[in-house]
C-alpha positions in Angstrom: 7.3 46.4 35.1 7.4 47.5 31.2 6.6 44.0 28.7 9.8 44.8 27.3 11.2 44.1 31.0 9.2 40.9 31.5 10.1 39.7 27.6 14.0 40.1 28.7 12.9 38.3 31.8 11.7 35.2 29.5 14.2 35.9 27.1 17.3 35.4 30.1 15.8 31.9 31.4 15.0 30.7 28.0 18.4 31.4 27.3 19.7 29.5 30.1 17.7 26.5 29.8 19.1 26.2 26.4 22.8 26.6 27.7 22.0 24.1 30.0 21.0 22.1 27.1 24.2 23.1 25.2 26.2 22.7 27.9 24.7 19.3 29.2 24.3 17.5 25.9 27.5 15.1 26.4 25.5 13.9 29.5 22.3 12.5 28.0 22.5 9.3 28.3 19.3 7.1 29.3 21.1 4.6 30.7 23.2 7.1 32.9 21.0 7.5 36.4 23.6 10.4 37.5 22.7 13.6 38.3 24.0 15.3 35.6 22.3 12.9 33.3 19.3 13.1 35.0 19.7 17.6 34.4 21.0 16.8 31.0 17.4 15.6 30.2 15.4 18.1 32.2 16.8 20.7 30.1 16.9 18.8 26.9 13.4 18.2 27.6 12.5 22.1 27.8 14.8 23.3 24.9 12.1 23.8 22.8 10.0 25.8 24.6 13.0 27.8 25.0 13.9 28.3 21.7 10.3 29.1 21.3 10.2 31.6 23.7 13.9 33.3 22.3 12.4 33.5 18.2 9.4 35.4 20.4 6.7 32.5 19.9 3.8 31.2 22.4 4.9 28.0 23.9 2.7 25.1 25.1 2.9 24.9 28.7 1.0 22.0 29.3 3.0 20.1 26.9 6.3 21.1 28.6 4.9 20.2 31.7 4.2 16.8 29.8 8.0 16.5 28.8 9.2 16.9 31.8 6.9 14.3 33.5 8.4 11.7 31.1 11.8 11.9 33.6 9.3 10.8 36.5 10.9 7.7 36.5 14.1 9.6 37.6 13.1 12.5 39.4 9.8 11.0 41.7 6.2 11.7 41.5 6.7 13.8 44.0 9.1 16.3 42.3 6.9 16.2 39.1 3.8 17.4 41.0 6.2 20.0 42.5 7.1 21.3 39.8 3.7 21.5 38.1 2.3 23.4 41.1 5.2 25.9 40.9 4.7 26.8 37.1 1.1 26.4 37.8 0.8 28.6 40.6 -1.0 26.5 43.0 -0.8 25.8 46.3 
């Protein structure tokens, strides 16, 4: 696979997180424990890095990680350390 492939690879789901964001942003409310809220601010919480990533910039994975483990309260502790060891690659 070219870096040109893999960069349009990024560039798709960095896209789509932000849509999510776009799309979601009616539904973050703090108060709200739905579902979509609960997405709303999962992708609000990665738009950044995103954006990041779509202007063609590093991003901080540790502090997106970070981010997203301020929604433990929502998601589990179980889901957060989940999710770490899938970006993270560990078993």
């Amino acid at each position: 696979m070219s870096k040109n492939e893999v960069d349009l690879e990024k560039r798709l789901l960095a896209a789509a997180v932000f849509e999510l964001r776009v799309l979601l942003a009616s539904r973050i409310d703090h108060n709200d424990e739905s579902p979509e809220a609960t997405a709303a601010l999962f992708a609000y919480a990665l738009h950044n890095q995103a954006l990041a990533v779509l202007n063609g910039q590093p991003i901080d994975v540790t502090q997106a990680l970070d981010s997203v483990a301020r929604l433990e309260s929502r998601l589990g502790h179980a889901y957060i350390q989940q999710f770490r060891q899938t970006v993270l690659n560990e078993s």
